[in-house]
C-alpha positions as CSV (number, residue, x, y, z in Angstrom):
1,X,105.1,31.3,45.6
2,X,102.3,28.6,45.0
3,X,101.9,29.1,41.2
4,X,99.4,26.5,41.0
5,X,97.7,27.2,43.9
6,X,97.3,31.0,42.9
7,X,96.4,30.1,40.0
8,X,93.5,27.9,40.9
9,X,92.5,30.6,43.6
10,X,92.5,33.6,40.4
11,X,90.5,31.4,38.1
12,X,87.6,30.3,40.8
13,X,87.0,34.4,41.1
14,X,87.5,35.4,37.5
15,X,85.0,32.4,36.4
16,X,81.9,33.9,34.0
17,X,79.5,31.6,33.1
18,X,79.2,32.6,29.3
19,X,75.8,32.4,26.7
20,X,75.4,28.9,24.7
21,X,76.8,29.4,21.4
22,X,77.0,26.3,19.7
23,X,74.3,23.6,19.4
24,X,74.9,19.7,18.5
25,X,72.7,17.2,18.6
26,X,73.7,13.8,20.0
27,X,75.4,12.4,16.6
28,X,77.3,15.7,16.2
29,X,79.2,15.3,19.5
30,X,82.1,13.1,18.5
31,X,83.3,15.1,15.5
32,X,83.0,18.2,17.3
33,X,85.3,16.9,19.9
34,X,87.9,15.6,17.4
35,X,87.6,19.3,16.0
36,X,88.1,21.4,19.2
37,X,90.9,18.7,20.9
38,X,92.5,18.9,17.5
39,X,92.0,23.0,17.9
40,X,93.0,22.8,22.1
41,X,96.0,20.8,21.4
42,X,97.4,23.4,19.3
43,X,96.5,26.3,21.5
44,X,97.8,24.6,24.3
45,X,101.5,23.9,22.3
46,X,101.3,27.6,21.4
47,X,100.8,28.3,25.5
48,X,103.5,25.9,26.7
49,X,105.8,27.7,24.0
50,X,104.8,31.1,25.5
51,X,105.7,29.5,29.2
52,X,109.0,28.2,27.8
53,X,109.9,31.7,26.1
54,X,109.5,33.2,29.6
55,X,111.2,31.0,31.3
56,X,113.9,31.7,29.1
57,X,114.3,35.2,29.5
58,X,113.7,34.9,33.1
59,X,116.7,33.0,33.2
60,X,118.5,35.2,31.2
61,X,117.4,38.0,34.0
62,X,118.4,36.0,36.6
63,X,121.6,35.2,35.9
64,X,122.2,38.2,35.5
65,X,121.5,39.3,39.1
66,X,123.0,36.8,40.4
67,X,126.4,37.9,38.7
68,X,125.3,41.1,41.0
69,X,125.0,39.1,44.0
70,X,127.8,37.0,43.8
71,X,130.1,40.5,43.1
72,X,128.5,42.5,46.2
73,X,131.4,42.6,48.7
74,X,130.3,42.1,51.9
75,X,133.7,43.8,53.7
76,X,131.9,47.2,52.5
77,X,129.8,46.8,55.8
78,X,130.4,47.5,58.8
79,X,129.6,44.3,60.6
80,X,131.8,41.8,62.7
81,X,133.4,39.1,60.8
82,X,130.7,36.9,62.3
83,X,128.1,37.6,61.1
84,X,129.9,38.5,57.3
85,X,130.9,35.1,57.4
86,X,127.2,34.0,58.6
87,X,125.8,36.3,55.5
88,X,128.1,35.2,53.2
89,X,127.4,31.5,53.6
90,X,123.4,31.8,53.7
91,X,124.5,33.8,50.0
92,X,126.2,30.9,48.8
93,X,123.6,28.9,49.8
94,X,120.4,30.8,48.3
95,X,122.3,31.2,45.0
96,X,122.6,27.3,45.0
97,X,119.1,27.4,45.3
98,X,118.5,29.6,42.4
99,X,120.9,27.7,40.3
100,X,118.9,24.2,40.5
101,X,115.5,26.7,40.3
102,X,117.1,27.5,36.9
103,X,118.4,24.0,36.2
104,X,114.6,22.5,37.2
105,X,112.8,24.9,34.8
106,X,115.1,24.8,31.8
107,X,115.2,20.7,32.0
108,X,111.2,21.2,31.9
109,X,109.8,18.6,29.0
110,X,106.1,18.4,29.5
111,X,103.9,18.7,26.4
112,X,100.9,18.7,28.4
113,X,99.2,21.9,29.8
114,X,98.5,20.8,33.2
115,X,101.2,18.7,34.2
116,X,103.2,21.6,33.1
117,X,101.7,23.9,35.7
118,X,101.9,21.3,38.6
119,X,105.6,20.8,37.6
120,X,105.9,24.6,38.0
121,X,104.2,24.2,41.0
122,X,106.5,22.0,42.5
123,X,109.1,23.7,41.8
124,X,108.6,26.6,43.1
125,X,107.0,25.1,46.4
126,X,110.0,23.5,46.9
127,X,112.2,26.4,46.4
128,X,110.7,28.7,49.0
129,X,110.6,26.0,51.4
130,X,113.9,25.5,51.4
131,X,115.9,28.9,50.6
132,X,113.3,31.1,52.8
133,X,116.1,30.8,55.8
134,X,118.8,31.4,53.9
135,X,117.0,34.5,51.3
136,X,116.0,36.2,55.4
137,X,119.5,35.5,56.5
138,X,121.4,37.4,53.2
139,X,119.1,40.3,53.2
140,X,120.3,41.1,56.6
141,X,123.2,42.9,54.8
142,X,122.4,42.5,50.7
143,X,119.3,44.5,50.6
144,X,119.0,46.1,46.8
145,X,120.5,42.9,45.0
146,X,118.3,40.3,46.9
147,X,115.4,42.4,46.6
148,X,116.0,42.6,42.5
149,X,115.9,38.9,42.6
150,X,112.6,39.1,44.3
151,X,111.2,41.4,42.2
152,X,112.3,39.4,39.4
153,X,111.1,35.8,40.9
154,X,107.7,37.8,41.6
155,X,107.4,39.2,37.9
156,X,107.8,35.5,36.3
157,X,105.4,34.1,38.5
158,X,102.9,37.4,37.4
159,X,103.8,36.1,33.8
160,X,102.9,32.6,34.4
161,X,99.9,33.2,36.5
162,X,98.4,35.6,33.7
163,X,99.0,32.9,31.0
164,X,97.6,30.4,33.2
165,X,94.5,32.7,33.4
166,X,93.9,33.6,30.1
167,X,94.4,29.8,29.3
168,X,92.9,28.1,31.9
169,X,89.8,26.9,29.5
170,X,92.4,24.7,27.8
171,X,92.4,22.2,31.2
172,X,89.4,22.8,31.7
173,X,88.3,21.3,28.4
174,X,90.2,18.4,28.6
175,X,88.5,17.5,32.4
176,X,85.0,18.3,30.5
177,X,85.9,16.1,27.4
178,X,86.5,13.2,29.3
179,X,83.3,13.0,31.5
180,X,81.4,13.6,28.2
181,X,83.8,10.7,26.8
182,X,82.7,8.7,29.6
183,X,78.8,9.6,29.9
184,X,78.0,9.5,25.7
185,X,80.0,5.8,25.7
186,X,77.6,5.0,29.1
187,X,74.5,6.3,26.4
188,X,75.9,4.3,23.7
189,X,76.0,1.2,25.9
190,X,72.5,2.0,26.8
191,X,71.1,2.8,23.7
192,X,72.8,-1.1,22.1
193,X,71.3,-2.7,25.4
194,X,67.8,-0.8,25.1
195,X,67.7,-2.0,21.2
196,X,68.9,-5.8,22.3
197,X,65.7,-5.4,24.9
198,X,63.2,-4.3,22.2
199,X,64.3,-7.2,19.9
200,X,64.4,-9.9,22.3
201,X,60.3,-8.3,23.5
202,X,58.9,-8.5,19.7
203,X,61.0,-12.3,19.9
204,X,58.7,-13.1,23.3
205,X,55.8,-11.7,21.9
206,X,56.2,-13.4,18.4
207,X,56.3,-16.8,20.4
208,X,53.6,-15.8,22.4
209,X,51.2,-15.3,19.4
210,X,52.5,-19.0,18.0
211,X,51.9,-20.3,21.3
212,X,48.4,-18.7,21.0
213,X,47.8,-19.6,17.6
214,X,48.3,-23.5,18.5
215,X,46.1,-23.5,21.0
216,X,43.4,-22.1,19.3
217,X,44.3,-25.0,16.7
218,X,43.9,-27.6,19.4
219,X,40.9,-25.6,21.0
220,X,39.4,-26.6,17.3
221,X,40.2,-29.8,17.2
222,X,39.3,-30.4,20.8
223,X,35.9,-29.6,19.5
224,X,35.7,-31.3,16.4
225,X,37.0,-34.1,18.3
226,X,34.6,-34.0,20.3
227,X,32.3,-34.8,17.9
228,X,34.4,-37.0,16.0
229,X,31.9,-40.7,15.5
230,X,35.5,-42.7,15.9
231,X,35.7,-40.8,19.4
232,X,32.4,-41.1,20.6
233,X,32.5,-44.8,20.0
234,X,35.9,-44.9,22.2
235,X,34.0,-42.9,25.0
236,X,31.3,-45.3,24.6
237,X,33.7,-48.2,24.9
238,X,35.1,-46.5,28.2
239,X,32.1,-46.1,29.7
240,X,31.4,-49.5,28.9
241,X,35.2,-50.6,30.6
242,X,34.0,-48.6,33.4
243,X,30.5,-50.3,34.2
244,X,32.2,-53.4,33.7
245,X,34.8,-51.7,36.6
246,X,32.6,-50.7,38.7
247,X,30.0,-54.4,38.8
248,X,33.6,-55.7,39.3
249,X,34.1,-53.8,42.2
250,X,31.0,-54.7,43.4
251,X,31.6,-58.3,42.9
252,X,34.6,-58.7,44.5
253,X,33.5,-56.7,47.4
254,X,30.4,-59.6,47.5
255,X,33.3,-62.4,47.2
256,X,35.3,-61.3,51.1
257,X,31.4,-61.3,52.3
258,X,30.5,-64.6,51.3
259,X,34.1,-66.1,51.9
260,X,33.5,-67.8,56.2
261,X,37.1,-67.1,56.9
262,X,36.2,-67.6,60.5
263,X,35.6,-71.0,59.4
264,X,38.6,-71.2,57.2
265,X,40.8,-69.8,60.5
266,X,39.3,-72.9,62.5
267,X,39.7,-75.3,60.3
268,X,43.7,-74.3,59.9
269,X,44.0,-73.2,63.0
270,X,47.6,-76.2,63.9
271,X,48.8,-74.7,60.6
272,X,50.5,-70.8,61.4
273,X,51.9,-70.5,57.6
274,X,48.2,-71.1,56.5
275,X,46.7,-68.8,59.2
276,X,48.7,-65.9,58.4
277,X,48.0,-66.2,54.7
278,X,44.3,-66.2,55.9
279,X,45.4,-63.3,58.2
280,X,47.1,-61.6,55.3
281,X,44.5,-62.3,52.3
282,X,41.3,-61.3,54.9
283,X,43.0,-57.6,55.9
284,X,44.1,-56.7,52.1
285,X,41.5,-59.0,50.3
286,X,41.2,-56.8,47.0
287,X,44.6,-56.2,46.4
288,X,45.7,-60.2,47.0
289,X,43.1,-61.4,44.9
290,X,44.3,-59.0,42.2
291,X,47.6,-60.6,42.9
292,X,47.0,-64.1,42.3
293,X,43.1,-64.2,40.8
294,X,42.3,-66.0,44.3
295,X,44.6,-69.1,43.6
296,X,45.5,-68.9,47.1
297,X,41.7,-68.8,48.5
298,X,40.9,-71.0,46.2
299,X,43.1,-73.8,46.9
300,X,41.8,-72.9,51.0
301,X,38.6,-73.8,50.5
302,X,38.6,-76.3,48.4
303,X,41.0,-78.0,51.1
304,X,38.8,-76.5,54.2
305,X,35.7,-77.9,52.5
306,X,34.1,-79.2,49.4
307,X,31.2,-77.4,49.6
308,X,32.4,-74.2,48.3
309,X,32.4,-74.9,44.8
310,X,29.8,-72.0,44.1
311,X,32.2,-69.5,46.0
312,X,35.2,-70.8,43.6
313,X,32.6,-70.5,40.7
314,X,32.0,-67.3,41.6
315,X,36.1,-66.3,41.7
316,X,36.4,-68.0,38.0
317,X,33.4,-65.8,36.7
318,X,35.2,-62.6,38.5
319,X,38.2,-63.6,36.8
320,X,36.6,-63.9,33.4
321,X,34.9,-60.4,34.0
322,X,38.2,-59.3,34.7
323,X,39.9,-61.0,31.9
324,X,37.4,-58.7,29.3
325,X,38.0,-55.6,30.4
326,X,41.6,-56.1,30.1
327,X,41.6,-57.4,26.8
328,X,38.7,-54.4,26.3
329,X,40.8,-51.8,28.0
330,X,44.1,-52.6,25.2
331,X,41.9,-52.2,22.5
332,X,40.9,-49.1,23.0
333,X,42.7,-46.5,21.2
334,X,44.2,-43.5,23.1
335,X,42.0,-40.8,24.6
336,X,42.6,-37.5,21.9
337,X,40.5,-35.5,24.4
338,X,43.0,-35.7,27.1
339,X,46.0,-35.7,25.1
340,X,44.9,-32.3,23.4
341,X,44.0,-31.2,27.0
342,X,47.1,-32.0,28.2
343,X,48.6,-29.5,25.0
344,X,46.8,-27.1,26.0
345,X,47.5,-27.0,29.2
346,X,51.5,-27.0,28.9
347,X,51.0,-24.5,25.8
348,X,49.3,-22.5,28.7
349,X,52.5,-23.0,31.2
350,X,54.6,-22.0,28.4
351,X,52.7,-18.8,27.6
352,X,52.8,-17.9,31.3
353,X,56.6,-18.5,31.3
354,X,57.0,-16.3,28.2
355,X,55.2,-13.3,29.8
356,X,57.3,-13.9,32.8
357,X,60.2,-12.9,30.7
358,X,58.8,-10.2,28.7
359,X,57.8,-8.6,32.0
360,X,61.8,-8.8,33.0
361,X,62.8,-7.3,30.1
362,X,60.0,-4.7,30.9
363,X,61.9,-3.7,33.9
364,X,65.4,-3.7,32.6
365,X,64.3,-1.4,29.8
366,X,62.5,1.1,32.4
367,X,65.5,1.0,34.8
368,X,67.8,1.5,31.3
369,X,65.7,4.7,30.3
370,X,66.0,5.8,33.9
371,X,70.0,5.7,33.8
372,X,69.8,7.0,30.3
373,X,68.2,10.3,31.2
374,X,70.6,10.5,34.2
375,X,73.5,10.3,31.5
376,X,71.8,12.5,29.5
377,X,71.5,15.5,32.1
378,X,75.3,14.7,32.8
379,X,76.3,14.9,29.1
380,X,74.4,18.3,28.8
381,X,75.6,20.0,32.3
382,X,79.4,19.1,30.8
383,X,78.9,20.4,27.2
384,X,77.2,23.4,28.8
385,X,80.6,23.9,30.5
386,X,82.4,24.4,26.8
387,X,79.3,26.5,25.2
388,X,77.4,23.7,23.8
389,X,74.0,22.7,24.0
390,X,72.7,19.1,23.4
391,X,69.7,19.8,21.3
């Protein structure tokens, strides 16, 4: 017989789904399960001592019978010697099997409910397999004894099954203790990461507020500045540097025009080093003469031709122009304008950055609650199983 199996079968039907009777909130949980597994554990030593007590007189019972079974004298029937000797073997071999069914039950040492009933299980499995042959093979001429035995195998098993009933809660509970085990330290877990999430948000938006509170600082002072006399006299001093620029520009521009360096080409034309340099300087005039302040042309014309002094003049006075707004340009103090723009601006990236952040934590903490109210419906389906509701 399948004790477990029967068992599981038996409890499936009998199952009533019983009124809520007890109601916790979410603090309340841990301490009730302390109380009830604390409560469980003895019930379930009180059952296993029940299971033992019957095992124990079954095995008194037993043994008893099979005192009967071992006396019956088979040369009372009426059979060949055969099939007495057949019979008589197949007895010898069932009571073996009863023996170590009686060894395996009294050397049971499980203290836990369930393992103690899949033990049973086993047991018993493994006895029917293997004496079914020889029980059908004895009863062919022991019919009263073998069917006492039966009887009494069939009674123990009632026992057991009817304690396993009236008990099955116990495993139950323990099942239902440890997915609530499992889904209030998931909750917990949440709950510390949720918390983490709404510090590290007021963190992002503290710095966001500084970040704003600068820049409305430099906004300010981009406006004073603005109308800071010390400032406007730089601006004035750039726009000065940038006139001077631009006649510069203008002037050197003039210069390549004036400059005949057709006739300069002709009058080197035997010399290919000097031709390429009037090649070179003619195709990138503006950035050679910034090079070398028009040495180099210089030194052409006043070898092509003496009459180009006013062309040289003109170079030295470009030079001198030049000359000023350098020494202009270092004087001039550093632009606040642009460097307080330039603030603002990376203040501005950094804000951006910050609500970047705050919008990932956003996320996490919606996708949190999400798992957290799936937890939650687990938590109270499981406690509903043991009479409790999560209020």
């Amino acid at each position: 017989m399948n004790v477990f199996d029967f068992f599981r079968r038996k409890a499936e039907r009998n199952e009533v789904k019983e009124e809520i009777i007890k109601k916790l909130i979410f603090s309340e949980i841990e301490k009730w399960i302390e109380k009830e597994t604390l409560e469980k554990k003895g019930k379930e030593k009180d059952v296993i001592f029940l299971i033992k007590e019957k095992n124990l007189h079954f095995n008194n019972k037993i043994k008893e019978k099979i005192i009967l079974l071992k006396k019956f004298d088979l040369k009372l029937k009426k059979e060949g010697e055969r099939v007495i000797n057949i019979v008589n073997n197949n007895r010898n071999i069932y009571i073996e099997f009863l023996e170590k069914l009686i060894e395996k039950l009294n050397n049971m040492e499980e203290t836990d409910l369930e393992k103690l009933i899949e033990i049973i299980n086993d047991i018993f499995s493994d006895f029917n397999k293997k004496s079914f042959k020889s029980y059908e093979r004895t009863t062919y001429l022991i019919g009263k004894e073998m069917l006492n035995i039966k009887t009494s195998l069939a009674l123990f098993s009632k026992d057991i099954l009817e304690i396993f009933d009236e008990n099955k809660f116990l495993i139950n509970f323990s099942k239902d203790i440890l997915i609530i085990k499992k889904e209030m330290s998931l909750i917990i877990s949440i709950d510390e990461n949720l918390n983490n999430i709404n510090k590290n948000e007021s963190n992002l938006a503290k710095k966001i507020e500084e970040k704003e509170n600068k820049k409305k600082d430099l906004n300010r002072n981009l406006e004073e500045t603005k109308n800071d006399s010390a400032y406007l006299k730089n601006l004035d001093k750039r726009k000065e540097i940038g006139i001077l620029k631009e006649t510069l520009e203008r002037d050197i521009s003039r210069l390549k025009q004036i400059i005949d360096f057709k006739s300069l080409a002709s009058f080197f034309h035997i010399n290919s080093k000097k031709m390429n340099i009037i090649k070179d300087y003619r195709e990138h005039f503006r950035a050679n003469f910034e090079k070398d302040n028009g040495e180099i042309i210089i030194e052409l014309l006043t070898e092509a031709e003496p009459g180009n002094d006013s062309i040289i003049e003109e170079i030295k006075e470009i030079n001198m122009k030049r000359m000023k707004m350098k020494n202009e340009d270092e004087k001039l103090d550093e632009d606040e304008i642009e460097k307080i723009s330039s603030e603002i601006k990376r203040i501005d990236y950094e804000i951006e950055k910050i609500k970047a952040d705050n919008d990932k934590e956003e996320k996490r903490y919606e996708k949190l609650e999400r798992n957290r109210e799936e937890s939650i419906k687990k938590l109270k389906e499981s406690l509903k199983t043991l009479n409790v509701e999560l209020i």
